[in-house]
C-alpha positions, 0 to 999 in steps of 0.5 A: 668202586664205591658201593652205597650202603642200604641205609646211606644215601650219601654219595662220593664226590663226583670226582671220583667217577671212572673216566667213563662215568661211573661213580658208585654201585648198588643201594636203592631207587627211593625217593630220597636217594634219587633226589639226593644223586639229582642234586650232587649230578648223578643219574642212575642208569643200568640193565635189568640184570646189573646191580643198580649204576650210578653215573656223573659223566664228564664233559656233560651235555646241557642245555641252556632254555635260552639257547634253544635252535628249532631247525628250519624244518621243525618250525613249519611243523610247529606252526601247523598245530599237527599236535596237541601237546600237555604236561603231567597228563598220562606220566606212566603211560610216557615212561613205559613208551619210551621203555618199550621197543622203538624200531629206530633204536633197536636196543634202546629202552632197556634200561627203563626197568620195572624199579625204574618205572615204579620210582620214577612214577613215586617221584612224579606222584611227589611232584618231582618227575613230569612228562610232557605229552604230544597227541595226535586226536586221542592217541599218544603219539611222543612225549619225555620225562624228567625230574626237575629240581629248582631251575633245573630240569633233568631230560630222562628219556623220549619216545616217539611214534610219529614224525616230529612228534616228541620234537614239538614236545621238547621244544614246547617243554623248552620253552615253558622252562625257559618262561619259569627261569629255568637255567638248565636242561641236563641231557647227560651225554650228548648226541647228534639229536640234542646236539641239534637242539643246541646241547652242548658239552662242558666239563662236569666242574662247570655242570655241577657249579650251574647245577648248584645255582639252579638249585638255589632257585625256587622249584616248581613242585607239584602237577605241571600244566603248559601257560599260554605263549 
C-alpha cells in the first residue's frame, strides 16, 4: 500500500488502487493536498480511529446535470414551493448535519471527523467546498456539500431532517450546475438513491478522461449564490 510522505502531495497512479478502491495511506487534509487528490479522482474517506484512506474506486458513479430524472412524486414536491433552498449560506452547520446521527442511516456519518470538518470548511473559506441549504422557515431542514473544481463538482455527503428536503436540494443544485456548464457530478460509488436521480456507473478510465476535461473548464471559485430559473 502507498503511504504518502508528510511534505508530498503526489499520489500514484489511480490505477493502482486495491480492487476495492484504495489507493494510498496517510499524509494530511490541507488544502493543497486535497485539491490535488480531487483533481487525479481520489476522495479521502475513513474513521476516526484509521490513519487518513485515499480512494479512486472502480467503476465510478457520476452524474451528468443534463441527465438529471425527477421522479414523478419529487415534481409536485418542487412545485409547492415547501422549501426555500440557498448555496453557501450556513456551510458548517451543513457539514456537521450530515456528520451527525440520522435515524435512517444508523451507521452512517461517521467518517465526517473533526479534521474533515475543519478542512472541508478552509477549503469552503477558499472558495472551494459549498453547500447547498433546504429551509422550512428559519429552520435548516436538509442540504449537501461538495468541492467543485472546473465544471466538475465532487457531492461529499446529504443529510435530511424532513421528507424530500435534501431531494429538492440536489435537484435545485443540479440544475444550476447544469446552467453554469457543469459536465459532471462525482457521486463515487453508487447507490439506489442517486441511482434514481439518474447516476450511473462507468469505468474509472472513462471518469478520470471526463474528469480531465471538466477541469479545463473555467471554475467558479468563491461564494455561490442560486440565479433565477
Amino acid at each position: 500500500m502507498f503511504r504518502l510522505q508528510p511534505h508530498d502531495v503526489r499520489f500514484p497512479p489511480v490505477d493502482q488502487a486495491s480492487p476495492e478502491g484504495l489507493l494510498a495511506v496517510g499524509g494530511d487534509l490541507r488544502p493543497e493536498r486535497l485539491l490535488a487528490a480531487y483533481r487525479q479522482g481520489i476522495f479521502p474517506w475513513y474513521n476516526d480511529d484509521q490513519p487518513v484512506l485515499w480512494w479512486s474506486p472502480d467503476p465510478r458513479a457520476v452524474l451528468f446535470p443534463e441527465k438529471l430524472h425527477v421522479p414523478r412524486s419529487l415534481q409536485k414536491r418542487l412545485r409547492s414551493n415547501a422549501f426555500t433552498v440557498t448555496l453557501d449560506t450556513d456551510f458548517r452547520n451543513v457539514m456537521e448535519q450530515c456528520a451527525g446521527p440520522r435515524p435512517q442511516y444508523p451507521e452512517g456519518g461517521t467518517w465526517i471527523t473533526g479534521a474533515m470538518l475543519d478542512a472541508y470548511t478552509r477549503l469552503h473559506d477558499l472558495g472551494y467546498a459549498h453547500s447547498v441549504e433546504a429551509w422550512h422557515g428559519d429552520q435548516l431542514v436538509g442540504g449537501l456539500y461538495g468541492v467543485a473544481l472546473g465544471g466538475a463538482f465532487f457531492a461529499e455527503s446529504m443529510f435530511t431532517r424532513v421528507d424530500d428536503a435534501s431531494k429538492v436540494a440536489l435537484v435545485r443544485l443540479v440544475k444550476q450546475l447544469q446552467a453554469w456548464n457543469f459536465r459532471l457530478i462525482d457521486c463515487q460509488q453508487s447507490s439506489p438513491h442517486v441511482s434514481r436521480f439518474g447516476a450511473e456507473e462507468i469505468p474509472r478510465s472513462d471518469f478520470i478522461a471526463r474528469l480531465n476535461h471538466a477541469l479545463a473548464l473555467p471554475g467558479r471559485q468563491g461564494r455561490w449564490t442560486l440565479e433565477p430559473m
